[in-house]
Backbone bond lengths (Angstrom), bond angles and torsions (degrees), N, CA, C in turn:
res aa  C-N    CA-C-N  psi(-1)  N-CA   C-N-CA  omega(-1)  CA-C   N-CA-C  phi
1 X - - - 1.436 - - 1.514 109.18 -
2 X 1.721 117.98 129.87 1.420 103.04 -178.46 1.881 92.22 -86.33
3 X 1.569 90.79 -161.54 1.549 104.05 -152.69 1.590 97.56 -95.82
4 X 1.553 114.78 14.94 1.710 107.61 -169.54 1.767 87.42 -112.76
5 X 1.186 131.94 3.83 1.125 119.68 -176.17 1.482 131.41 96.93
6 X 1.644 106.99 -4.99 1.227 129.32 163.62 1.622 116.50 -87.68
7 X 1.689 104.95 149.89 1.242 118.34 169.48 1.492 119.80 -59.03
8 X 1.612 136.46 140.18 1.119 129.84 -168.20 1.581 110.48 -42.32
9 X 1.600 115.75 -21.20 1.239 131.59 -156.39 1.787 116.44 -96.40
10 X 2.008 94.05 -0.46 1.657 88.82 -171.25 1.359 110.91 109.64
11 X 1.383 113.12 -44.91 1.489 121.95 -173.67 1.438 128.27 -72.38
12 X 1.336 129.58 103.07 1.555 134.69 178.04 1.395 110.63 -24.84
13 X 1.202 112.56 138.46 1.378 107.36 177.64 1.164 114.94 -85.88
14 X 1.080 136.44 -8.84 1.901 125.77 -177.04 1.205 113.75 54.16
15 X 1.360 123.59 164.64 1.245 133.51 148.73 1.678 142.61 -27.97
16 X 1.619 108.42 104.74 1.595 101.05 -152.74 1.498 88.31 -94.37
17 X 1.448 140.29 -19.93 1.277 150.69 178.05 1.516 128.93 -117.41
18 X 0.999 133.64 152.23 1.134 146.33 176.55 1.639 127.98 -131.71
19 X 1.219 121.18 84.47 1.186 121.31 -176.84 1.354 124.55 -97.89
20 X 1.232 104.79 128.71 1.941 120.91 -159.80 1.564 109.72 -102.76
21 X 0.748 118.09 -7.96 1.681 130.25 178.80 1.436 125.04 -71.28
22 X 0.961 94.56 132.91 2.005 89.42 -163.65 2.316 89.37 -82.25
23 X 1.601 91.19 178.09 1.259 115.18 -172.89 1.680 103.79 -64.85
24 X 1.488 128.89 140.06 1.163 131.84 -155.37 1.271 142.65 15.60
25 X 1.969 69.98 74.79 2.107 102.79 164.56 1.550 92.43 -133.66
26 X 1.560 140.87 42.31 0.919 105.77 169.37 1.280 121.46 108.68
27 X 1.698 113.28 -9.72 1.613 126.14 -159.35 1.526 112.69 -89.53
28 X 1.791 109.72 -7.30 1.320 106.22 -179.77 1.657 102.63 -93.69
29 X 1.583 109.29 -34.18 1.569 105.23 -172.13 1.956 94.97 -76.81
30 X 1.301 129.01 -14.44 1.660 126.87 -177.88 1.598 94.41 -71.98
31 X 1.095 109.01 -65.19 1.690 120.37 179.34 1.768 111.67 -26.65
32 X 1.339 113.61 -60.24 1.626 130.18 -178.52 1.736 96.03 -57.23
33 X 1.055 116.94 -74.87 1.380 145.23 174.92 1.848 95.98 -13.02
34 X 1.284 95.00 -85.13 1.470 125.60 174.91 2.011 113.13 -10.17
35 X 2.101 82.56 -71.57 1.023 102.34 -173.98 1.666 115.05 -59.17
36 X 1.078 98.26 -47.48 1.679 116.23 173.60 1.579 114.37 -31.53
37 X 1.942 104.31 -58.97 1.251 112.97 -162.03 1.165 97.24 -67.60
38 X 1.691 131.97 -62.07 1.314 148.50 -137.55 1.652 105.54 -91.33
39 X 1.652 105.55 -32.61 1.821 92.72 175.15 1.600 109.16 97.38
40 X 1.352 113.16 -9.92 0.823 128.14 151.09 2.045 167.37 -137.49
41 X 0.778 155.37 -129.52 1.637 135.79 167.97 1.472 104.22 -88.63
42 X 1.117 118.73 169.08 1.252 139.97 -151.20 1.603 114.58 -160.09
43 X 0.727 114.77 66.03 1.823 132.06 -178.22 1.597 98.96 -50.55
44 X 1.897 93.83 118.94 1.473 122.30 179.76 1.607 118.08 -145.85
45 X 1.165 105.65 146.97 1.550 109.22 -165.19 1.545 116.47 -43.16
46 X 1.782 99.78 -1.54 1.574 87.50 -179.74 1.425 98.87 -100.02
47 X 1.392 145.63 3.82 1.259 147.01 173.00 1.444 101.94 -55.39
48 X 1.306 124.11 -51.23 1.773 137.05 -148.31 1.141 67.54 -57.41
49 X 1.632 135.48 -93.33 1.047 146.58 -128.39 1.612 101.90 -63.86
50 X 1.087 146.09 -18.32 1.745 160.40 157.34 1.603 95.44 -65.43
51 X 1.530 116.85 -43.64 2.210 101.92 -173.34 1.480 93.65 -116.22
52 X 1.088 103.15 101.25 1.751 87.79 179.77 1.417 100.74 -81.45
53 X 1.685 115.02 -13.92 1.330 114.59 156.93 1.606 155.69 -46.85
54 X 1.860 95.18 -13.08 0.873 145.17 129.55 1.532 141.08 -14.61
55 X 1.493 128.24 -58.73 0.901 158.29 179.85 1.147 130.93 -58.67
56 X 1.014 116.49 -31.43 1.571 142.79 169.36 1.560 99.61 -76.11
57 X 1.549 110.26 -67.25 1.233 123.43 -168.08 1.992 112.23 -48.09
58 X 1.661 104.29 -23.68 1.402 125.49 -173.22 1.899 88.16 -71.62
59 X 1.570 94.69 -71.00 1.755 116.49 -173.97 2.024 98.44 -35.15
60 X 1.336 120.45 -41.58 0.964 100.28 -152.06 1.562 105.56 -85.64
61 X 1.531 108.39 -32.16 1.505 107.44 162.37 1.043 125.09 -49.68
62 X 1.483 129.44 -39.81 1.491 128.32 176.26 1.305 94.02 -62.33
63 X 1.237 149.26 -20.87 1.342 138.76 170.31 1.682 128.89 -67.52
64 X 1.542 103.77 -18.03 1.424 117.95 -162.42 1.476 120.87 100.87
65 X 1.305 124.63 -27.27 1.441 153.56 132.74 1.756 120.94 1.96
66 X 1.194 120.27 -11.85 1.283 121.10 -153.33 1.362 119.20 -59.61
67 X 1.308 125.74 119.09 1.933 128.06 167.51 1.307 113.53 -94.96
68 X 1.841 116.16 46.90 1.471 115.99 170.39 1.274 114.89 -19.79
69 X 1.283 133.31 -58.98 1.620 137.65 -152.22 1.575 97.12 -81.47
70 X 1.529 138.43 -15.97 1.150 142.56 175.27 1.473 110.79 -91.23
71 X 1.219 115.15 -46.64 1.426 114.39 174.80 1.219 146.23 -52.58
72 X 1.664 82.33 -46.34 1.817 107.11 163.16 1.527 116.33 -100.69
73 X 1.165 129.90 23.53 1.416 132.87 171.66 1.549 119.97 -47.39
74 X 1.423 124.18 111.47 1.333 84.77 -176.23 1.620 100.71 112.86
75 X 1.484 122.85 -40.48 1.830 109.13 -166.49 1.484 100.29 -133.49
76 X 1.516 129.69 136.71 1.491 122.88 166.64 1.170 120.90 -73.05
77 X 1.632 133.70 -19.71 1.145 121.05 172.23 1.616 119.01 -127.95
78 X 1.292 121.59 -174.74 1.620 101.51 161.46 1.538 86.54 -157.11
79 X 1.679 93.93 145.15 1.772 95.59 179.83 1.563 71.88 -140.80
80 X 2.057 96.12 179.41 1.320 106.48 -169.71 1.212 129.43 90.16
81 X 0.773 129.23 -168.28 1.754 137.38 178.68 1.605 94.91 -120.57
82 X 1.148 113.84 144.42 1.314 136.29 -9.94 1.703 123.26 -69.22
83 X 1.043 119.92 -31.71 1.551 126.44 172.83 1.285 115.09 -32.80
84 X 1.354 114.23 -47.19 1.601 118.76 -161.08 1.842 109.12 -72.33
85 X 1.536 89.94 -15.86 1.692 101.96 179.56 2.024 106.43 -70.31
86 X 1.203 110.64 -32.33 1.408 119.65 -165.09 1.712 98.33 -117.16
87 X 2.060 132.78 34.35 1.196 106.82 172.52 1.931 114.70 -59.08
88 X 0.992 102.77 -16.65 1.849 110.85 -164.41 1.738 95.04 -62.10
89 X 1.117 102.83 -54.74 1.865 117.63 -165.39 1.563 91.60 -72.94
90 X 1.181 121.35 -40.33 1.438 109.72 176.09 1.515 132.52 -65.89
91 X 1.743 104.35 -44.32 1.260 120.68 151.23 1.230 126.74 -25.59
92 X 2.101 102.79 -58.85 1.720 95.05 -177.44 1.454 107.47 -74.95
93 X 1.388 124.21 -14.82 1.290 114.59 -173.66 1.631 129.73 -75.32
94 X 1.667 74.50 -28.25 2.163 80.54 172.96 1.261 92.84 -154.20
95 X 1.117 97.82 107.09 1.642 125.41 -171.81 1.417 110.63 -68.98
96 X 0.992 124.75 -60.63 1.329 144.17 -156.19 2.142 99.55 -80.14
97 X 1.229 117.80 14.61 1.387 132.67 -170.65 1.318 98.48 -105.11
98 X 1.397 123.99 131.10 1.481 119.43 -176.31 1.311 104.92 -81.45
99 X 1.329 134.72 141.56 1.292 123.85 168.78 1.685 109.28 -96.61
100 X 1.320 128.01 140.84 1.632 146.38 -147.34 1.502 95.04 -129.47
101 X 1.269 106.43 111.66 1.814 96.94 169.04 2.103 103.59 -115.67
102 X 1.298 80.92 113.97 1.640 80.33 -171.08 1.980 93.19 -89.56
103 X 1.566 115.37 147.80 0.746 122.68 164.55 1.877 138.68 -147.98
104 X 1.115 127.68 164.77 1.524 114.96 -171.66 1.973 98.09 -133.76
105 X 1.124 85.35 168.19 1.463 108.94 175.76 1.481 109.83 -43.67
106 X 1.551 137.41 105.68 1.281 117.94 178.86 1.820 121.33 -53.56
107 X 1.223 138.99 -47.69 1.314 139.06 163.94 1.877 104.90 -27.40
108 X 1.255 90.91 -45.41 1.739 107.43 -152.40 1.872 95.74 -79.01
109 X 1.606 119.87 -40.84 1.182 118.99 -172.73 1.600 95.70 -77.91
110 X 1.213 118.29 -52.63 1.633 126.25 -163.12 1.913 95.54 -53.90
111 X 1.224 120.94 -52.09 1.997 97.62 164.10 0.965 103.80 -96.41
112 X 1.197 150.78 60.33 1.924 136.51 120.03 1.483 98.19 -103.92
113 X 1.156 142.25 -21.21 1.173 124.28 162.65 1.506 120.34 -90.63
114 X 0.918 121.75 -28.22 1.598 118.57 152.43 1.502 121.15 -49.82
115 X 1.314 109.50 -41.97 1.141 111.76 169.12 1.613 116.69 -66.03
116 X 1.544 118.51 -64.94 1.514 114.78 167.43 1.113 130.46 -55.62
117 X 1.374 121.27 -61.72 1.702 116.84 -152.34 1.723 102.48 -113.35
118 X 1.324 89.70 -30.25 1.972 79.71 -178.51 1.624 91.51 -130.67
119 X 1.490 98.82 90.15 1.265 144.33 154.78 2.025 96.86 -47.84
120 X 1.212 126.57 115.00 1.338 111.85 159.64 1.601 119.24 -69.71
121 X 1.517 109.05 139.18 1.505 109.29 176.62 1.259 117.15 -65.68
């Protein structure tokens, strides 16, 4: 593999992972992990908020729309949301990507995410 993220051969590397796990199971210490093993980025719900350029590109998949090779440009895996919403579309897209379903105790996830991300109003 050269050092720009291409195959010795020219060829983008795509997606070497697939993570299906929603937000607190584990997806920020998988993310570090990830990056560590592979050498490279690891696309996590805190990226969106880094491309807000991004966003569209999210909007357009929920459409059927998807620019996998644009989205993930740049990262070998993606866990988290939004990714974890589309492992199926990702699956067919790079097959050969293991898909990872990280998970926690439902009691145990239902207050750490109450607690983090869906804060009650």
């Amino acid at each position: 593999m050269c050092c720009n993220g291409t195959a010795t051969g020219g060829e983008p590397l795509g997606l070497k992972l697939i993570g299906a796990g929603l937000g607190r199971t584990g997806t920020m210490s998988l993310k570090r992990a990830l990056e560590r093993l592979l050498g490279r980025p690891c696309h996590h719900m805190h990226e969106v908020g880094s491309h807000p350029d991004h966003i569209e590109r999210w909007r357009a998949a929920v459409r059927g729309q998807s620019a996998w090779g644009e989205l993930f440009e740049g990262y070998v895996a993606g866990v988290d949301w939004p990714a974890a919403a589309f492992w199926r579309e990702l699956r067919a897209a790079y097959p050969d990507a293991p898909v990872l379903l990280s998970h926690r105790d439902p009691e145990d996830w239902w207050r750490r995410a109450r607690a983090g991300c869906w804060r009650p109003l």
